[in-house]
C-alpha positions as CSV (number, residue, x, y, z in Angstrom):
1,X,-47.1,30.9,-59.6
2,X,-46.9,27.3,-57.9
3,X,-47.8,26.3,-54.7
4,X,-43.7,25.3,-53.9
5,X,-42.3,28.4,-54.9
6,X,-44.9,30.6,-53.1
7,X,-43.9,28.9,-50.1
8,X,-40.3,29.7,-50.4
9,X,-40.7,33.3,-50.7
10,X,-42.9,33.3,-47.8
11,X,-40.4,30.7,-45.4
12,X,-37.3,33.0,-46.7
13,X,-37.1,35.7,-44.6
14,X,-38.4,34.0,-41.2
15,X,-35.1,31.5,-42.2
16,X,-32.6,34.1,-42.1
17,X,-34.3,35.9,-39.6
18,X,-33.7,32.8,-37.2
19,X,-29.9,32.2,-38.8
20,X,-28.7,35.8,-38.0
21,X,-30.5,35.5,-34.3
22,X,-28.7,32.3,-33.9
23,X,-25.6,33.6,-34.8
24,X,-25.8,35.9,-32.6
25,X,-26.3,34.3,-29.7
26,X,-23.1,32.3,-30.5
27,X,-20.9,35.1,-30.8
28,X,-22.1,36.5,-27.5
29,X,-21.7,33.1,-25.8
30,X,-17.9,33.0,-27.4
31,X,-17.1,37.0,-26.8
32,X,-18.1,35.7,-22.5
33,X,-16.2,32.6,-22.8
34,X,-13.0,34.8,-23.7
35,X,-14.1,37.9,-21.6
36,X,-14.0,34.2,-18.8
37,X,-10.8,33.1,-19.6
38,X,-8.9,36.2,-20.1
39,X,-9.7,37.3,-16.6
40,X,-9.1,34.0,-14.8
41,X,-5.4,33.6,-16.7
42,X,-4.3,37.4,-16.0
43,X,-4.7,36.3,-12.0
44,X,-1.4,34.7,-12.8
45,X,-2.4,32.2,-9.7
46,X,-1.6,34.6,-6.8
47,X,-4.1,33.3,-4.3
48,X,-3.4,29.8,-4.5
49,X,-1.3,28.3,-1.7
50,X,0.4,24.7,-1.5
51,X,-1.4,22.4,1.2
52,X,1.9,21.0,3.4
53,X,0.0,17.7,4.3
54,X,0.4,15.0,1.0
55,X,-1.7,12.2,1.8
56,X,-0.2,9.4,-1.3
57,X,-3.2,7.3,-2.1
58,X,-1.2,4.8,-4.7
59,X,-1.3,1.4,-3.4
60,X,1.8,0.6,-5.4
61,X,4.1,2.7,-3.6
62,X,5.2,0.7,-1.0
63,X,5.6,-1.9,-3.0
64,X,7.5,-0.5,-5.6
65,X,10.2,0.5,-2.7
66,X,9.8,-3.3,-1.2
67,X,8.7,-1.9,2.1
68,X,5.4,-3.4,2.0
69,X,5.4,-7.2,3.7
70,X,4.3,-10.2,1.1
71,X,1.9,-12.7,1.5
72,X,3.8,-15.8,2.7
73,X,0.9,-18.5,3.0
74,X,1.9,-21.8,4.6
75,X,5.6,-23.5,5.1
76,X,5.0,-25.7,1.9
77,X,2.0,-24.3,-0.4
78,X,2.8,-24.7,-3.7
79,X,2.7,-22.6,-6.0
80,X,3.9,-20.1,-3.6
81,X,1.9,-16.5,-2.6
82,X,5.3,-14.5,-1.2
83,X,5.2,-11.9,-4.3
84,X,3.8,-8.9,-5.2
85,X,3.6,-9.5,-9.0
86,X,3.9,-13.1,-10.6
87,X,4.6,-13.6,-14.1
88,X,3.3,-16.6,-15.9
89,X,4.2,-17.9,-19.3
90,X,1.9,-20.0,-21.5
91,X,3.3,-21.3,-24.4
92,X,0.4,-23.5,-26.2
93,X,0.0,-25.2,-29.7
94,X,-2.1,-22.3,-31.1
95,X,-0.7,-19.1,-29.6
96,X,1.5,-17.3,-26.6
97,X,0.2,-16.1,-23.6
98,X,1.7,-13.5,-20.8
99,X,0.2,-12.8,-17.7
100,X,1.2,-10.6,-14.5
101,X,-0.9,-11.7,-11.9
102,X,-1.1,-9.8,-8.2
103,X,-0.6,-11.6,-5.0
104,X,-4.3,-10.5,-4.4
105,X,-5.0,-12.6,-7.5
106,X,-6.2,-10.2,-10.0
107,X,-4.9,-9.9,-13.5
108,X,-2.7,-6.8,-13.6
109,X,-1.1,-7.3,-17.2
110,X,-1.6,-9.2,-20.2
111,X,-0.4,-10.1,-23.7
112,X,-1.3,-12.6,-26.1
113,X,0.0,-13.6,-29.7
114,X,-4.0,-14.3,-30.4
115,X,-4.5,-10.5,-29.9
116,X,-5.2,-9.2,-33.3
117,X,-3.3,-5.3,-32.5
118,X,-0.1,-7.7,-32.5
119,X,-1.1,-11.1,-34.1
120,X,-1.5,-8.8,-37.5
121,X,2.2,-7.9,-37.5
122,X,3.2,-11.6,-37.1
123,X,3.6,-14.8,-39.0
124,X,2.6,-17.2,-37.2
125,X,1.8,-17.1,-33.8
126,X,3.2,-19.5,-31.7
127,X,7.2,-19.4,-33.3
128,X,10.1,-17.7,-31.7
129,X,9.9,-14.4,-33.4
130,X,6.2,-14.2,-31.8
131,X,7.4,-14.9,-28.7
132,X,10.2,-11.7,-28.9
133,X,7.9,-9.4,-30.2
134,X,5.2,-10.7,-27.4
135,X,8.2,-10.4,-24.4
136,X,8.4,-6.7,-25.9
137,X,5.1,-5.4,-26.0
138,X,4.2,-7.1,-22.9
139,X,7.6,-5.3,-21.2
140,X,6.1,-2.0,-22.8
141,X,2.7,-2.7,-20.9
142,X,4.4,-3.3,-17.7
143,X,6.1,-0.2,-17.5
144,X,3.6,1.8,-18.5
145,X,1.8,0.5,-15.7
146,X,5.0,1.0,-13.3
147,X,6.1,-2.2,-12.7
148,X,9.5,-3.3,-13.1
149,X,9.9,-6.1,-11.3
150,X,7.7,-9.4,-11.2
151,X,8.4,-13.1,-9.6
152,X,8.9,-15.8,-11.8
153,X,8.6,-19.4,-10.8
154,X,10.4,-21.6,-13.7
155,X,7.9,-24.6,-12.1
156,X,4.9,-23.3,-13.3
157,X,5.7,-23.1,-17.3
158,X,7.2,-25.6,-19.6
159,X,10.8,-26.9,-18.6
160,X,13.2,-25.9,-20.9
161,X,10.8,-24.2,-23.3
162,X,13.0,-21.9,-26.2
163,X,10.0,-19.4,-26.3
164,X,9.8,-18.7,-22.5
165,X,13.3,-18.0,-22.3
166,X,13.5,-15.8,-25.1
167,X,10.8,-13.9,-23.4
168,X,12.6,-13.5,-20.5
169,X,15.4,-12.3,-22.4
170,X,13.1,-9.6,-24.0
171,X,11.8,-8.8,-20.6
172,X,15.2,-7.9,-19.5
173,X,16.3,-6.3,-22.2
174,X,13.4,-3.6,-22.2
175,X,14.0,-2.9,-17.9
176,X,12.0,-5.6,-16.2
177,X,13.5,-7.4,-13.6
178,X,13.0,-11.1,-13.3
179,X,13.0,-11.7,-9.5
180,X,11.6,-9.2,-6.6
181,X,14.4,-8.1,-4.4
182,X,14.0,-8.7,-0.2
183,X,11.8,-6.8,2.0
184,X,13.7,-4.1,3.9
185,X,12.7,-5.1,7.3
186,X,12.9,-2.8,10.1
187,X,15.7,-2.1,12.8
188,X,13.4,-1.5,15.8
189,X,9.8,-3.1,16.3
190,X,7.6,-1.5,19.5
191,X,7.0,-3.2,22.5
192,X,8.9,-5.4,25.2
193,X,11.5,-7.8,24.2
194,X,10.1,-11.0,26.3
195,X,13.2,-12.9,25.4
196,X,15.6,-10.6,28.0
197,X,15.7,-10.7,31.7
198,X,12.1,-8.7,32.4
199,X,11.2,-11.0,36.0
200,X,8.7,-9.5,37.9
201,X,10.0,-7.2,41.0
202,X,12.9,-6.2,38.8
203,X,13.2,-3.0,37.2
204,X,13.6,-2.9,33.4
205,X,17.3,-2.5,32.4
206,X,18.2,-0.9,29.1
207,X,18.8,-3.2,27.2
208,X,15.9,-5.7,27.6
209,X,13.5,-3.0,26.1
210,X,13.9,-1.9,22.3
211,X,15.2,1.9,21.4
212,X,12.5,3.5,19.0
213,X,13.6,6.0,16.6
């Protein structure tokens, strides 16, 4: 008898000795992982009880109901900052470019014909049709981010360029608005109105203080 098969009869039953152990050891992990579950579901959530305070931590809120102020800057900076999302269009010789920027200055959202998950669908990447199908799948980004709105400044791109404007078009077409509506401003602010009749050794009359509500 050879030295190979000797060995194999000899390593055989230690191997399936350690299999069936093994095996075991699974099957009692899985039978406590369902004994787990199957008491945690049949609680049907009975102890758990709503918190009444909601503390909304999404920066994007306010903003989204315009009720957050905007960044004015100076009286004649140019480009100007009173925006929450700027959109910028850069049509070039080689390819298309999209890009929502934040009044903060970070890229939000972006979309570019170079990009090989859409510049394999196209043509060529700097016609009209890649400017549609750019305006769309960068629409498609913005909403899934929850923006619907954005500013757009026709100064900053190319004057009377046929691909930014048949973005734009897409851009509407697919929900986004091209302009940011006005702050809602509000009714009452705190504190004295200086501008009435408040002369020292008078008393205040109603109507040179402001009601809050």
């Amino acid at each position: 008898m050879s030295q190979g098969k000797l060995l194999s009869l000899i390593s055989s039953p230690f191997t399936c000795l350690c299999r069936n152990q093994a095996k075991g050891q699974h099957l009692t992990l899985l039978n406590r992982s369902l004994s787990f579950s199957s008491s945690r579901c049949s609680e049907d959530n009975k102890d758990y009880e709503i918190n009444p305070e909601f503390i909304n931590r999404n920066d994007r809120c306010l903003e989204y109901k315009n009720l957050l102020p905007r960044r004015k800057g100076w009286q004649y900076q140019r480009p100007t900052k009173e925006f929450y999302y700027r959109l910028t269009i850069n049509p070039t010789a080689a390819k298309i470019e999209a890009i929502l920027e934040h009044s903060s200055g970070r890229k939000v959202v972006s979309a570019s014909s170079a990009e090989w998950a859409i510049r394999q669908f196209l043509y060529s990447g700097r016609d009209l049709s890649a400017a549609v199908n750019l305006g769309r799948v960068f629409a498609e980004r913005c909403l899934k981010a929850g923006i619907v709105s954005a500013f757009y400044d026709p100064n900053t791109d190319v004057h009377g360029s046929e691909k930014v404007k048949v973005i734009l078009k897409a851009l509407e077409e697919a929900g986004i608005q091209i302009g940011e509506d006005e702050v809602f401003e509000k009714k009452f602010r705190p504190g004295i109105n200086y501008d009435g009749k408040n002369r020292l050794g008078e008393g205040k009359r109603p109507d040179d203080v402001q009601i809050i509500q």
